[in-house]
N, C-alpha and C positions, 0 to 999 in steps of 0.2 A: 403516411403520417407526416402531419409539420410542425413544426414548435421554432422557439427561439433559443439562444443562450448565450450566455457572455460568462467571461473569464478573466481572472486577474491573476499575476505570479511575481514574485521579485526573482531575480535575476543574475548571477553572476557572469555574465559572460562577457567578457576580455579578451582584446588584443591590443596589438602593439606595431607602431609604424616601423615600416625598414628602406624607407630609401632614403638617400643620404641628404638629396636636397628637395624641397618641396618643388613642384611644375606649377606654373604661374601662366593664366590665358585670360585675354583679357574679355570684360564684364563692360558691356554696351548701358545699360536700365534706363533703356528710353530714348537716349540722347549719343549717337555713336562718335558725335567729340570729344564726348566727356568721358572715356572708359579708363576702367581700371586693371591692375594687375591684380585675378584671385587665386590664392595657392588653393591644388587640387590633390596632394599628396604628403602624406605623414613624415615629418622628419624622426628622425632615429629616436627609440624614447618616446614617442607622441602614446598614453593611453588612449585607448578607447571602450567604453565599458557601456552595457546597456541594463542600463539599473534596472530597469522592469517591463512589465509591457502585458498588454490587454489584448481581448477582442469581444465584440460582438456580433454574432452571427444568426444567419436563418440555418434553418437543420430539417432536409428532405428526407424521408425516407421509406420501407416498405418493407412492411413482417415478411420477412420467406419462412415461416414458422409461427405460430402464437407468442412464442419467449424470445423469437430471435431477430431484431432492428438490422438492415445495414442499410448507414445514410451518407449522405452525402450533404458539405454544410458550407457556408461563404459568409464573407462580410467582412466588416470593418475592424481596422487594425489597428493601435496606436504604441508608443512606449518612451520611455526616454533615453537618451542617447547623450555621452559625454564624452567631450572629446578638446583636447586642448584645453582644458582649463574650464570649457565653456558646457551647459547644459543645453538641451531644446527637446521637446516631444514634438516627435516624429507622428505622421499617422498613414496610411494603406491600404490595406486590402491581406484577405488572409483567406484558405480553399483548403479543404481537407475532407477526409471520411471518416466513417468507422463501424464498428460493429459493435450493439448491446443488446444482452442476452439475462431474462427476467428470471433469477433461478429462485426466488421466491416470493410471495407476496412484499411488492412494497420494496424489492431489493433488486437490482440490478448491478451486471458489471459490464464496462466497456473498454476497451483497443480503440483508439484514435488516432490519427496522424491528421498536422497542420501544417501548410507552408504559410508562414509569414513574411512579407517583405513590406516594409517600413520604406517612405521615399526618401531618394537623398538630397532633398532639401531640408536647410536648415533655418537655425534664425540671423536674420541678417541685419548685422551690424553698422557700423556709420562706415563711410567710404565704401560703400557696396562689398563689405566683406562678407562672403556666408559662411558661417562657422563650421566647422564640419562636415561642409559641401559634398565630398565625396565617401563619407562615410554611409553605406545605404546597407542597412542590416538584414539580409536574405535569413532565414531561421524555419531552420528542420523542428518540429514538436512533433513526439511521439508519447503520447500517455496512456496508462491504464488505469484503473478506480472502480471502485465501487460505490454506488448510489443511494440513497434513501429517498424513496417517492412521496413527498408529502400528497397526500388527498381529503382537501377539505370541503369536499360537496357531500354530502349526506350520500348514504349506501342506495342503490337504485333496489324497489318496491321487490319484494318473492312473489312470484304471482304461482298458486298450485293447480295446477289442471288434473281432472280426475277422468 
């Protein structure tokens, strides 16, 4: 079986910089006369918070049972990420699986797990600074749920054989 799906969630997740001073390497962008100094490391205090974040995926899978799915799913990743003061949506790639299990008409529940990882580029500001640069959000998602199966094609034909 194949299908699609996509996903939205806000987000509380948080950290916090710890080394005392930021490392600075320098940033060529085309021209290797002109480079700059970019810092690649949080000073003490820096939050970092990923307000939310998405995906959309394809989703493979194969009844071992009539009621019982396990698939396997991939695809594109995005969310946003705040850091220094500064915003930017991230975007990626994101692989995971799961199992769901039809216990009654129209009702399903599922076990999922997703990795997400967000790039760590950021948006980049004048004097070739990137904001956030090394902030690159790796995220364990593990969920459970239960479903309601909309179906809106008309019921297929009773045919009675005698």
């Amino acid at each position: 079986m194949i299908g699609a799906e996509t996903d939205f969630q806000g987000s509380s997740i948080s950290g916090q910089g710890n080394s005392g001073f930021p490392t600075l390497y320098p940033t060529f962008y085309g021209n290797p006369t002109s480079n700059y100094l970019t810092p690649v490391g949080a000073l003490n205090g820096a939050n970092i918070n990923l307000a939310w974040f998405g995906t959309v995926r394809g989703r493979a899978g194969y009844l071992i049972t009539p009621t019982l799915l396990l698939y396997g799913t991939a695809g594109f990743a995005y969310g946003q990420v705040d850091a220094w003061g500064w915003s930017n949506t991230r975007t990626g790639w994101t692989a995971g699986g799961g199992v769901e299990w039809m216990f009654a008409p129209h009702w399903t529940a599922k076990a999922e797990y997703l990795y997400v990882d967000l790039s760590s580029n950021g948006a980049t500001g004048s004097l070739g600074w990137s904001y956030g640069y090394n902030f690159h959000p790796q995220i364990n998602v593990v969920r459970v749920g239960v479903n309601y199966l909309f179906n809106f094609a008309p019921p297929a034909p009773v045919v009675a054989k005698y």
